[in-house]
Each structure stands twice: as C-alpha cells, then as structure tokens.
N, C-alpha and C positions, 0 to 999 in steps of 0.2 A: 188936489191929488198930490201925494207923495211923486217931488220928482224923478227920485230911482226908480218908482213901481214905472212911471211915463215913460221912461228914456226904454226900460226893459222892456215893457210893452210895444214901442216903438218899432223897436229892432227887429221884435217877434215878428211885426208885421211885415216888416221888410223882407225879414226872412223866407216867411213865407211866399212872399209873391216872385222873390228869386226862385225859389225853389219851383214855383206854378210852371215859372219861364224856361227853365232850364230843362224839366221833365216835358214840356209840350217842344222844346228844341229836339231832343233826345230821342220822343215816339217820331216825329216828321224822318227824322234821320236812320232809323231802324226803319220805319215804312219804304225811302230809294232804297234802302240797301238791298231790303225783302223783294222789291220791283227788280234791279239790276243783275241779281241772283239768278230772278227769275223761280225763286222758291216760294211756293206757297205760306206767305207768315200770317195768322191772325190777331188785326192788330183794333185798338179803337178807330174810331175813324175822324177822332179830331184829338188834338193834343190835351187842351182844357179836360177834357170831360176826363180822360185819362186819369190827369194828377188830381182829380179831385176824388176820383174812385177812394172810398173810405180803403184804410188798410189794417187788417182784424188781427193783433199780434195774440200767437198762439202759445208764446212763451211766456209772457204777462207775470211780474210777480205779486207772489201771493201776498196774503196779509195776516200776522199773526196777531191779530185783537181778539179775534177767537178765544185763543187761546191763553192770552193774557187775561183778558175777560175771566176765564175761570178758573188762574189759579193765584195771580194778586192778591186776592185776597189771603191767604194764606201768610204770605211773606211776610216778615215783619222785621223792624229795624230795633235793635239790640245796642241799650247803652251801660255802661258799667262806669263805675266808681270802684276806682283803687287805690289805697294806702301805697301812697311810692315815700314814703318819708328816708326810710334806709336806701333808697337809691340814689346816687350822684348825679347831680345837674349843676354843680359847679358850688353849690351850696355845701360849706363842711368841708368840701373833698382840699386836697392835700397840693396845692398848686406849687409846692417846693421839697419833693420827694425827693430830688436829686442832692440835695446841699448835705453836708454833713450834721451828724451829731455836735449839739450845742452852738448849730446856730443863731443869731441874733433872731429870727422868725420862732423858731421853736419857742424861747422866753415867752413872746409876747402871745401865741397862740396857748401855752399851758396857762397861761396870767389868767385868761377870759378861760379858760375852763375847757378847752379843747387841745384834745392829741395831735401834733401834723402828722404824725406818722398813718395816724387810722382815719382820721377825718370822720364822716359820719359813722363807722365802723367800732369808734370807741364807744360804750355802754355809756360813760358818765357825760357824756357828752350829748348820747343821743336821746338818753331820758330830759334832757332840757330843749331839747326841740319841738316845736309842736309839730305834732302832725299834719302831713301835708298830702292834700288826694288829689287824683289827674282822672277824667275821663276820656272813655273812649268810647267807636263806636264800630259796631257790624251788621251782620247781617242774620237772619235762622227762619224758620219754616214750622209750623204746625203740622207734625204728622197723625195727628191723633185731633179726636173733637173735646176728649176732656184735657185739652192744655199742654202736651206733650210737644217740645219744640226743638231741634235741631239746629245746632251753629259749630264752629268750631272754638276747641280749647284755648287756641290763645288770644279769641276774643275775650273769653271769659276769666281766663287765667291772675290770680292774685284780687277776683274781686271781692270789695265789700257788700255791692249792690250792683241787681241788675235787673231792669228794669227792660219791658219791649213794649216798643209802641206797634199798633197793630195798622192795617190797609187805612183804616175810617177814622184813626186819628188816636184810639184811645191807647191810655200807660198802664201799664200792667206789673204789679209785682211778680219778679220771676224769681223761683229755687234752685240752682247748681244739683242738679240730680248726681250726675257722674261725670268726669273727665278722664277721657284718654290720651296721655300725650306724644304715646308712636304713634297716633295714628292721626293727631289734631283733631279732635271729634268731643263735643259735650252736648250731655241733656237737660234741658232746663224743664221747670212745669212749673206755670200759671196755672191760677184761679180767678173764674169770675163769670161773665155770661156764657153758657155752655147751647147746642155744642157749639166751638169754635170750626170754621171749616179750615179743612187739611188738605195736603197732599198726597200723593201714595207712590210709592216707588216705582221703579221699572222693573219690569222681569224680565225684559228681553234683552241682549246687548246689544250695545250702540256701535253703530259702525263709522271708519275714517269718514267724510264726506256726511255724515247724517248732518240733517240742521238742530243747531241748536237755541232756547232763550232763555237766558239769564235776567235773574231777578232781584235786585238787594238795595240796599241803601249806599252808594257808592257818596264818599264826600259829605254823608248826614240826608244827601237826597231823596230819602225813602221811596219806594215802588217805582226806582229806574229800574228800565227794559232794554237789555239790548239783548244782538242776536249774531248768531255766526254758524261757523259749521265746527266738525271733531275734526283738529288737527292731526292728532297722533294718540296714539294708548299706549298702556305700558312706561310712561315717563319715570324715570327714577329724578328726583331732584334734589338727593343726598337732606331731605327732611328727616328723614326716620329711619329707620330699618326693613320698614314693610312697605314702602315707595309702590303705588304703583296709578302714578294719576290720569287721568285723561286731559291732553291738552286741545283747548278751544281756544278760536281766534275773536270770539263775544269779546268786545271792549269790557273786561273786568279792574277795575281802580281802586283805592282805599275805602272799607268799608263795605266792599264787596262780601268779603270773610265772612263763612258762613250761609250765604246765601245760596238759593238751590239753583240750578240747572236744568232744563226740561228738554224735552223732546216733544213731537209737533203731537203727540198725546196728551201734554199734560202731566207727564208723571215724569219723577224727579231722576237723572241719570246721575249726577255727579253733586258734591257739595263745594262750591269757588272755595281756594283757600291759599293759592299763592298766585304772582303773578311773575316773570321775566320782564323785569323793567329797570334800563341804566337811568330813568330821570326821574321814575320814582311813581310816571302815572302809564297809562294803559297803549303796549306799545304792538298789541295784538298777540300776546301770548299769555294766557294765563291755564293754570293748574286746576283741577276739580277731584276728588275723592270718591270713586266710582260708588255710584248707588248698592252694590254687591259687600263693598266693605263696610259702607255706612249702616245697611239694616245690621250686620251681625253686631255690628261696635254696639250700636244702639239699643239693642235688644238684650246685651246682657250687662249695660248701665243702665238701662228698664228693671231688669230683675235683682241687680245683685248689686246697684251704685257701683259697679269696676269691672274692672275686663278681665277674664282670663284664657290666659291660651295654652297651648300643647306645647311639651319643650321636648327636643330632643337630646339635647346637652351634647352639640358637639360645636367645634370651630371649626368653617369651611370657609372655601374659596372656589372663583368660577372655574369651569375648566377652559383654559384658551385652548389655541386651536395646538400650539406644541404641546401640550401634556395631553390633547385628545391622539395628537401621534403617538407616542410614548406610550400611551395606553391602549393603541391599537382601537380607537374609537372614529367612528365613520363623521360623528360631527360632534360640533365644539358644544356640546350640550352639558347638563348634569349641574354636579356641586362634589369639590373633591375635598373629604374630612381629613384635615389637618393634624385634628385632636379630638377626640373621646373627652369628655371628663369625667375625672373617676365619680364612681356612683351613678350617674346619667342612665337615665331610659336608655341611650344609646347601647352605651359601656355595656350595659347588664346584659343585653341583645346580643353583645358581640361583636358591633361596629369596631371596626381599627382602622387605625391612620391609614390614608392612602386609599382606603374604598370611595368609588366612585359612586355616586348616586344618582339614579337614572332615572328614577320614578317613584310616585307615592300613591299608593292604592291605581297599579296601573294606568297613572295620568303620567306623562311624560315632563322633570324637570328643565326646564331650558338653563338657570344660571342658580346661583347659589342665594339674590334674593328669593327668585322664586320659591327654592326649597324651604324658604323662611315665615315667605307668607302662608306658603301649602301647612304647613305646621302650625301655625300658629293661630290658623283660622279652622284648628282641631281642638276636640272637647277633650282636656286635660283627661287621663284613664281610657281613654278611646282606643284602640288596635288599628296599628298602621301597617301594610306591607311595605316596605322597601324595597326594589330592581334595585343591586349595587353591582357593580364591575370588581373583581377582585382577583388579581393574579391573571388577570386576562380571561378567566371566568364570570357567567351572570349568577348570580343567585339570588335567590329572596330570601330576606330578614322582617320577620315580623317582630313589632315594638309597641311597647304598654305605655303611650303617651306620659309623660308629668305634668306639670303645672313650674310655667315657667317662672323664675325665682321672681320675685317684687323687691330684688337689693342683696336677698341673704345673700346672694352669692356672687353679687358684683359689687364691686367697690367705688360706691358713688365720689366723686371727688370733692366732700367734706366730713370724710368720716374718716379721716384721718386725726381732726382735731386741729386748736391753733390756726397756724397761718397756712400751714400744710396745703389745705383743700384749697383756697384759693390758688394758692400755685400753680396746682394742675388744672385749676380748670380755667385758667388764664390760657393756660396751652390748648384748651376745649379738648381734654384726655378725660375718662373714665377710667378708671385703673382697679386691677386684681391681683395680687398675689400669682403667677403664673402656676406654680405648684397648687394653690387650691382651687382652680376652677380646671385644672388636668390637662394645661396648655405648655406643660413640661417642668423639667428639673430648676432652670434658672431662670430669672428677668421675671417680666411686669406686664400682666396680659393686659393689652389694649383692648378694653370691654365696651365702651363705645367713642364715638367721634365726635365732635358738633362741626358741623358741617360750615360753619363758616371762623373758626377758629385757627389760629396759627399753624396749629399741627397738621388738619387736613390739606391745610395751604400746599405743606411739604409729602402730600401723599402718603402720611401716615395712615392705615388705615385699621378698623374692628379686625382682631384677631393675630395684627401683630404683637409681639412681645419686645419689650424695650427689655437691653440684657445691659446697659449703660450708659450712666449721663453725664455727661464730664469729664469721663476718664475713669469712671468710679462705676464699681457694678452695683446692682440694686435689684433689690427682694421684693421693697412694698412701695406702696402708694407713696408713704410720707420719704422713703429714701430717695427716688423722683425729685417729690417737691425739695427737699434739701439741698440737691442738687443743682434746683434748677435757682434758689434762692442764691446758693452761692457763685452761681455765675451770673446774677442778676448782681450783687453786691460787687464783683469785681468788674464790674462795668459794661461789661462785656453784650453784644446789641443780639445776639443768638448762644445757645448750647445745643452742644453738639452728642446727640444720640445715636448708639447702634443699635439696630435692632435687627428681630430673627422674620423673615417673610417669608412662610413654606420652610422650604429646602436650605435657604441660604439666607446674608446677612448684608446690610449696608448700611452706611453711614448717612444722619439727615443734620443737616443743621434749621435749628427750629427757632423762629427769631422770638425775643422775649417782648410781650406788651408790656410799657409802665407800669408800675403800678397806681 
C-alpha cells in the first residue's frame, strides 16, 4: 500500500476516535450541567451511542454530471492555422531603428536584400520569405444539428484553416460563416454526420449568485468543466464599444475562448471570451457574452455573413452626476449628445447638441454605452422614440434608424496611405476628419480607441476631437500622423496633444511606441 494513502488513513482513524472521546466527554458534561440546573434536558443516555448517531447533512453539495452529461457533447475544441509571415517575432524586424541614416548596418542589411528601416514591412523583401504559419486554439459550441457552431472572432480571426475536433474525438472541416469584431462573436459550419447535437440558448436572465458550468478546451484540454457562480453583469472591459459582459468566477484559462457557459438547465447564458489575469492563467475572474447578444449577433451572420445595426449618428457622453445638476436631472442617468452629425438619422429628427437622452422606446437609458447598445441591437430603417431632456424640458423625438457606416464614415487608421496609418495606430487612434462626421469646425474626431494602446493609456477617449499635435493644428488623420512622426524623429519619448472634451479643452501627453 501506497505509504501517504497509510499515514492519511492512519490519522483519519485517530481522528476519529478523538473525536468519539471528546463528544462522549462533552454529552457526560451537558448531562451534570442539565442535573445541577435542575432543568429538564433530553439527553442520550451514554456518550458512545451519542457520537456514533449518523449525522444527515441537509446542505449536501450537489452534482453537476447531469448536466455535463448532456451537453458535452456539443462543445467542441476549435484549431486554426494562420499565415503570421508579415508579423514580427524578431525575424526581418528592424533591431537598429534608432541609429542614423547610412549606417554601417544599413549597407550590410540592403547587401542581402533587406530594408532596416521596414523590416518585414518592405514588399521586395517580403516576397523572398517564405511563408510562415502559427496555430492556435479555442473553444465553440454547436447550436444547430446541421453543423452550425459558435466561438469567438478572435479565435478565428486571420485564419487559413479551421478545423474542430468534436466530444468523441473526431476533426472536422470548419467554414468562417461570418465575424463580428465589436462584438468578438463568429460562425463557423461544418459538414458531416448529421444531426450533430446542440445546445440552445437561455431565455430567461441570469442572475448575480446563479450557478454557473463552463465548458472548453482550456490549454488544448478538450471537455474541461469547471463551475462557479455570476459575479457581476453589466461589465464594461473597454473591448468594444457594445461591452456588456457577465463576469463568472468558473476558473476560465487560455483556450477557454469561445466556449459556452450554462446554467443548471443546460442552456447556454453567456460565451467565455476574456479573462482578468496579471500571470496570464485563471485568477477567478473571467468575462462571458451574454446569451441575449449572442443569438442576435448570430442570427444575422446566419442570414446575411455580417452584422448590421441601427445608427443614430450622434457623439455622446455619460451624464455624471454634475451635468445631471446642471440639468436639473434627479439621477445621473441618460446619454448627453455632444454632436449631431450632419446628415444623421439624428440630425434629420432634430437632435441638437446638449439634449439629453433619457430613453428609447420608453425603456430607460442608464449611460451613453447603454444608449449604444439600445441602438445598435435595432434593425437599421426601424422607428425609434427618444425621451430627451431639452432646455429643462421632456420631449419625444421620433427617429428612422440608419444602418451604421462599415468605414465610409470613419477613418480607419490606414486609409491614410504610406506610413501615415501606422502612426496612428501605434497611438491605437481611429481618426475622422472632425468637420465630416459633424463633430465640429476644427480637429480630428476620435472615432475609436483600442483599449489597450498608448492613447487610452492617457484617457483619451471615442468622441474627443484632437485640435493639435505638437504645436501644430490638424484637420486629417495623416496631419496626426505627420506630427506624431516628427516628434518621433526628434527624439522626443511622447507628443504632446490638445484636445476638445465636451465643453472644454486639455492637454495629454501621449508617449510614442518604437517603431
């Protein structure tokens, strides 16, 4: 026999016969007390018999095999193949950025055929490399019998192949049906022994405290289960724009991604898709994609391979609790429009800066995301009311949805051209023209953020307008990047931007990544 299984058995036993002793000490000693009292106590009437009384725990935890049992099967673990050749991993890239023009490195890197300045980024350089691919892996779910599968975009994102292996072992060729990437949501569809079984959403909402079991391949370990309860709802974690996750304390780890979430029903609440973790593995907080946003995401990259939403073409902000003074508002709710832009569903309704927005088809806004999801999770041409605050008046404004732009009208940061777009989105800036998206006369609309980039660093956020960079004022995207190039070129470890917030103006200094 295993000597640790002895030693721990050992103990148990000794354990327990203290424990015989202790509890047959303990009834003797309640029985004088009950005597000297002189109170009538109903006691055993020998110590032994007492402690050995079985004791029937009423709280007893339960067991979720059940439930694992039927819906395992479903889950499946999701691998991809992606062409990373254009990306840096030290191969190509430019390890002497900082040295001047015609140095002794330069000679010997153009000799063999390579740029220092561009590294992998030069064309003539990159067509002599061969191709080089990295897999990854996640997690997705079968919601449908004929093949229909759910994981998230940036498992999928950039692949050549993707392939899911199912509960029972087998590889399946999968298709990239549709991606969303506000929202981290893709659909894949396989073929082959039909039906496949599935899972099915929830239609009821999940509440703080429900239990929850999570199912994925965390690490490549296919049909791990683990379980927890609903931490919190509502989580913004600066992903997207349309943020609204449920956090669960289910140990979720790498590979997780993608994978579904249940409830002690069986049916899927949420999809894992990020986790809070400073060492990289599972520190009891992770993110999930409430089952609410996931059918609608999914149902119309089922129908149409892409997403479309409701726009209402304005730029807002939350209302705090001083502008709900100011405004004569009982609580810090709503979304306050900054800007109209011209042309806009808004615009054309009548919206103007400074209405307050209090509700959307009589559901009440809490913040200015809200107001964003509420819109966007509308069928483009649909009739909205608006509750707006106005002049210390309520009124209703009815609005003929749009179909919110796919680019026309934000200025992605490489549509500048050249080196331009990398510039900015070194800063992780999205930038517009201020005057064409109706976010004012001068500067540079902040159209979106990446949330873990320089700029957000500095509290830059969606809907400020940059009105100068260096000292120098700027109209477009590439005046930005020009700017921000020549205070990269003078050495300089940040530039320094004004920008317009609401009502007023400040100064950030925004530090510059290498190149």
């Amino acid at each position: 026999m295993n000597r640790s299984v002895t030693r721990s058995t050992g103990w148990t036993k000794g354990l327990f016969a203290t424990r015989r002793r202790a509890l047959a000490s303990s009834a003797i000693g309640l029985a004088m007390v009950g005597l000297i009292a002189g109170q009538a106590v109903l006691l055993p009437s020998t110590g032994p018999a007492f402690a050995e009384t079985p004791v029937v725990a009423t709280n007893a935890p339960f067991s979720f095999a059940d439930i694992v049992e039927k819906v395992r099967p479903a889950v499946v673990s999701v691998r991809v193949k992606a062409d990373v050749t254009a990306e840096g991993d030290g191969m190509g890239m430019n390890p002497f950025g900082d040295m001047p023009d015609g140095n002794p490195f330069e000679f010997f890197f153009k000799r063999f055929g390579q740029d220092p300045r561009f590294g992998n980024n030069n064309p003539h350089f990159r067509k002599k490399m061969p191709h080089r691919f990295a897999t990854a892996q996640g997690s997705g779910f079968f919601i449908s019998a004929d093949g229909y599968i759910v994981t998230n975009n940036h498992v999928v994102d950039s692949a050549e192949e993707v392939t899911v292996v199912t509960d029972d072992g087998k590889t399946l060729t999968a298709k990239v049906i549709g991606t969303d990437d506000k929202t981290d949501l893709a659909l894949l569809k396989v073929d082959g022994e039909k039906p496949f079984q599935f899972v099915s959403f929830a239609n009821s909402d999940i509440r703080i405290g429900d239990w929850v079991v999570a199912v994925g391949n965390p690490f490549g370990l296919g049909g791990t289960v683990t379980a927890g309860i609903v931490s919190a709802r509502g989580r913004d974690i600066g992903s997207g724009p349309y943020d609204d996750f449920i956090q669960i304390d289910a140990p979720i780890n790498k590979g997780n991604s993608g994978g579904p979430t249940f409830n002690l029903n069986g049916e899927v609440v949420g999809v894992n898709t990020a986790i809070y973790s400073p060492s990289g593995g599972s520190v009891g907080i992770g993110f999930a994609i409430p089952s609410e946003t996931v059918q609608k995401v999914v149902a119309s990259l089922r129908d149409h391979g892409s997403v479309t939403r409701g726009w209402l073409g304005i730029l807002i902000q939350p209302i705090t609790r001083d502008i709900a003074d100011s405004l004569g508002l009982a609580d810090a709710k709503g979304a306050l429009v900054t800007e109209p832009q011209d042309g806009s569903p808004a615009a054309n309704a009548g919206i103007k800066a400074g209405d307050a927005v209090l509700s959307v088809n009589g559901q009440s806004i809490d913040d200015s995301k809200d107001l964003a999801r509420r819109i966007a999770g509308l069928t483009p041409g649909s009739k909205v009311s608006l509750d707006i605050l106005r002049d210390g008046q309520r009124q209703t404004v009815d609005v003929t949805l749009g179909t919110y732009p796919a680019g026309d009208k934000v200025a992605k940061a490489g549509d500048t051209g050249g080196n331009n777009g990398t510039a900015t989105a070194r800063l992780g800036l999205a930038l517009a023209p201020a005057a064409e998206v109706g976010a004012g006369d001068r500067g540079v609309a902040v159209m979106e953020v990446d949330p873990d980039g320089p700029a957000a660093e500095k509290g830059i956020a969606q809907g400020d307008v940059i009105l100068d960079v260096g000292g120098s004022s700027v109209a477009t995207a590439e005046d930005v990047a020009k700017a921000v190039e020549a205070a990269r070129a003078a050495g300089r470890p940040s530039v320094l931007m004004r920008l317009q917030s609401g009502d007023g103006t400040r100064f950030v200094a925004v530090p510059l990544a290498k190149s």
